[in-house]
N, C-alpha and C positions, 0 to 999 in steps of 0.2 A: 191565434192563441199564444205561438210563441215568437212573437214578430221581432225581436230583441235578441232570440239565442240563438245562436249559430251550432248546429249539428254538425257532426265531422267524426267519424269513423278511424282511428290508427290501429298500427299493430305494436302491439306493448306483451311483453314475455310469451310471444311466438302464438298470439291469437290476438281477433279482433276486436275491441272494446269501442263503443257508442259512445261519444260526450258531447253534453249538451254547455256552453260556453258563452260567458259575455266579459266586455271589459278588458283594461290593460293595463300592465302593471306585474306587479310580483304574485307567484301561481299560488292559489290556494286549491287541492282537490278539495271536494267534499264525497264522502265517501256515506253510502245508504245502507240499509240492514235489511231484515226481514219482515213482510213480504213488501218490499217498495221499489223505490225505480231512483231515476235522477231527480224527477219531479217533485219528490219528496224535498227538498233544497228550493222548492220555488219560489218560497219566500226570501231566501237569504242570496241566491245568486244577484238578482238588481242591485242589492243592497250593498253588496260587498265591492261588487264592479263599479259600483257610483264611488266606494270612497277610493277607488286607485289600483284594483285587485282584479287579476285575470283571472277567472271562478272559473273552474271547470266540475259538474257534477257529472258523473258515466254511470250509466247502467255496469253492474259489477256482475265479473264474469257467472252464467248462467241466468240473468235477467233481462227482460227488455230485447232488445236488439244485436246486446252482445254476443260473443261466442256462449258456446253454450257444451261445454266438455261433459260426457257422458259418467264419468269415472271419479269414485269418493275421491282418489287421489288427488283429482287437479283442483278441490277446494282449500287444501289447508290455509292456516296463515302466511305461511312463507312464499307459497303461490298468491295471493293475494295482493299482499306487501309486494311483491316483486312487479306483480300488476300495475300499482301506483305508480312504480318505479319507473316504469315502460311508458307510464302515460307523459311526463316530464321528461323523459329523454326526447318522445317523439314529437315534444311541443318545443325543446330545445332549453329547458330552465335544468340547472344544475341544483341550485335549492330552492326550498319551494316549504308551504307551510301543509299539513293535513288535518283535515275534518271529519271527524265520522258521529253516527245517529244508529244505536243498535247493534247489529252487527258490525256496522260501520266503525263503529268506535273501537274497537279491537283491529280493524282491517289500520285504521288510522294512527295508530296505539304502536302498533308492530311494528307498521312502517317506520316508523319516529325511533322504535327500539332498534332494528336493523340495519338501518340507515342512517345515522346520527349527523355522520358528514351530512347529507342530501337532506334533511329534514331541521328546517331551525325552529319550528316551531307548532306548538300540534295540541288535539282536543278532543273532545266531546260531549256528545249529550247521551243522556240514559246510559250509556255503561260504560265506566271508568274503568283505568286500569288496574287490574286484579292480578294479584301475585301467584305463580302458577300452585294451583292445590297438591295434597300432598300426596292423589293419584290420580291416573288418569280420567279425565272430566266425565265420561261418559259414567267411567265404573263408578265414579264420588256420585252420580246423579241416582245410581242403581242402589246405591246405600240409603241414601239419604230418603225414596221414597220407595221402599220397598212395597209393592200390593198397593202401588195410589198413580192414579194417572200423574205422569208429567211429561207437558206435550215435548222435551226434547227425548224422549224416551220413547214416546210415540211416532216422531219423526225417523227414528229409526228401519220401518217398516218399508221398504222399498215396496214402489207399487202401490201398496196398500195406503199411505200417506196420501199420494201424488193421487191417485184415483179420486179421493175425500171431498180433497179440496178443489180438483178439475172438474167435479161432477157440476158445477152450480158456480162458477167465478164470483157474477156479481155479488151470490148471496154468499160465497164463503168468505169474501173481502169485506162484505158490506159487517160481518158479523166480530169478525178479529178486529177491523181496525175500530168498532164502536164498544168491541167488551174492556178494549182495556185505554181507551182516554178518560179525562174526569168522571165524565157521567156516568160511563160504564160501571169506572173502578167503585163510586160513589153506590152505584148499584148493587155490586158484587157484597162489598164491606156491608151495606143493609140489609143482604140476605144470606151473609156466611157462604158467600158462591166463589168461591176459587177455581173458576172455570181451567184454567190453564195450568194447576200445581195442586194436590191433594185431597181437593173434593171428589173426585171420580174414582172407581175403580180404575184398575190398571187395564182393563179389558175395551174401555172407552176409547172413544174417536174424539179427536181436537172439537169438531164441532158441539159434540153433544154437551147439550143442558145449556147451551151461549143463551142469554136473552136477545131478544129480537126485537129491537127497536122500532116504532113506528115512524120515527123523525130520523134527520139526518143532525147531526151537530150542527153547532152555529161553524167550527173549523171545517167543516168535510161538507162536500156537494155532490150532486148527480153525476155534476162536469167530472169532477175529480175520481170518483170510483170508474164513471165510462173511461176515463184515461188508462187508470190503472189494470182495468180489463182486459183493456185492450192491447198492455204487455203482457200479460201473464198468458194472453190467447198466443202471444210468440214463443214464449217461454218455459210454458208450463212452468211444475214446480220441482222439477226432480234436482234442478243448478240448486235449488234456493234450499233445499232439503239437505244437500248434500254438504253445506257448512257445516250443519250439527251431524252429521256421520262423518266429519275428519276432525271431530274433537281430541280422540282419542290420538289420532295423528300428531295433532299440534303438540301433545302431551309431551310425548317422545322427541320432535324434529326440533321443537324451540326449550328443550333442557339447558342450554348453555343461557337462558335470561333468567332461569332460575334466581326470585329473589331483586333483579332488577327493576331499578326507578326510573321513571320519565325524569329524564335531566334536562330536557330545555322547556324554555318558556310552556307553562298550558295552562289548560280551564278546562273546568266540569261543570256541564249543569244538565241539571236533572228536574223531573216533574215531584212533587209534593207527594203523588199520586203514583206513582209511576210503581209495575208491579216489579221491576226487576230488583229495588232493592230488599222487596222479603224475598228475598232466597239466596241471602244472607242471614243468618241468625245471629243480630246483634245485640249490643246491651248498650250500642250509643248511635248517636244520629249516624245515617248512611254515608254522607259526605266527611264526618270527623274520620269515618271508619277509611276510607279512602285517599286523605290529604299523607298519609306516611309513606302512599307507594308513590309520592312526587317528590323531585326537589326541588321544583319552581314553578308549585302549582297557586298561578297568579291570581286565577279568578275561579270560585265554587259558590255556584246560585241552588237553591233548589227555588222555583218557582210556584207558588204556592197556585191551591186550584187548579196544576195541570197534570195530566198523565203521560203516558208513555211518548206520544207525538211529538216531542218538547216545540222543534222548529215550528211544526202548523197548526200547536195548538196556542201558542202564544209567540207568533213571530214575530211580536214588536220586542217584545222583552229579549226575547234569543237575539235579535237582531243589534240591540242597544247591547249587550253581555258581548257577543263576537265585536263588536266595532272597540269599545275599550281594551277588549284583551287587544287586539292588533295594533291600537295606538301603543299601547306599552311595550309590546312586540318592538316596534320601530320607534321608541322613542325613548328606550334602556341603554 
């Protein structure tokens, strides 16, 4: 299945991280969100190593195969980023480009803000870079939906989270990652279902009220959910949990980028669909809203007809957007 990528196991900021690798050339991580894996990248790792690019995507610490630290502590951003950092040391690149998808795009985000020397160039899909708010995330998230389910508010819940979604893998995977691609979203919007932000009470569980699809998407397979399963049966969810309980963390630890722009080369793109930019409340497109916290942000798609998946719901297009951003990368 993955006859091309080479696995390889290092130790990067004093734990062990999983990466899956192809190609050679100048590094690009790619960095994954929540709940996903390396494999989430499966479409873009070929792709990038055919034009000249040593791709590395890792299971990010608490996922997959990686270490898997017990403690809200060891999620923040700074741990994270420092993570990336450790993976390019131990592969030997000094600079190196970063990519992230969801959570991933803040892990990728960071890195690029922290590291400016080590990172010449950096991106995302579905969540751009966001100017620190003007309190701590978790508390802005407490205001903003007082008495209404919002699943980072619900993640909170140690235990009681992690139990939810361990009871039933396939079916709790099969249900997030079909409530919010196109169809889903498409779904949601016709029935006024905001399954994930303000339709539920506050007393609700993530899963409760998801429709239940009888098909699988034309993007997503059997193959690819039994994958996916079958990290999260190593994994559990309490690593993946514990990024939205070091929110409030991040708030405090990265004060000093208070206000700060991505200054090197990037690109954003995002799905059409995608639920993350209502929760922003704005009065102009998502991406306008977004291009002032760049200085040199080269390329912003939003990709019409996709959701939240951006890479495997449309990987030719994500794939054609990453190869021009790169050329211009290397050819400025």
């Amino acid at each position: 299945m993955f006859s091309d990528i080479e696995f390889r196991n290092v130790t990067a900021n004093g734990i062990t991280l999983r990466l899956a690798m192809q190609g050679s050339g100048p590094l690009i991580v790619l960095c994954h969100g929540w709940p996903e894996s390396w494999y989430s990248w499966r479409h873009q790792i070929p792709a990038l190593a055919k034009a000249g690019y040593t791709v590395v995507a890792y299971d990010v610490r608490g996922y997959g195969e990686s270490d898997k630290p017990h403690e809200v502590e060891a999620y923040t951003l700074k741990e994270l980023a420092t993570d990336v950092i450790g993976i390019a040391d131990a592969l030997g690149f000094d600079r190196f480009i970063t990519i992230g998808h969801d959570w991933g795009g803040p892990i990728a985000l960071t890195t690029a803000l922290l590291y400016p020397d080590r990172v010449y160039a950096t991106g995302s899909l579905s969540v751009p870079h966001l100017t620190r708010p003007p309190l701590p995330t978790l508390d802005l998230w407490r205001e903003l939906y007082k008495d209404q389910f919002f699943y980072q508010l619900y993640f909170l819940n140690e235990g009681v989270a992690e139990a939810e979604f361990e009871a039933d893998l396939p079916e709790s995977l099969f249900l997030v990652y079909t409530a919010i691609d196109a169809r889903g979203i498409r779904h949601q919007q016709l029935n006024h279902d905001g399954v994930f932000a303000g339709t539920k009470p506050a007393t609700a569980k993530l899963l409760d009220g998801m429709t239940r699809f009888d098909s699988f998407p034309d993007w997503f397979s059997q193959d690819d959910l039994d994958y996916l399963v079958s990290q999260f049966e190593l994994s559990g969810k309490r690593g993946p949990y514990n990024r939205y309980r070091a929110q409030n963390l991040d708030w405090h630890e990265l004060a000093h980028l208070d206000g700060a722009k991505i200054q090197q080369p990037a690109f954003f793109i995002t799905g059409e669909l995608d639920p993350v930019s209502s929760f922003v409340p704005l009065s102009t497109s998502f991406i306008d809203h977004v291009r002032k916290n760049y200085d040199n942000l080269l390329i912003a798609r939003e990709l019409p007809n996709v959701g939240h998946w951006t890479a495997e719901e449309a990987p030719e297009a994500v794939n054609e957007a990453l190869l021009a951003f790169l050329k211009q990368v290397h050819h400025s």
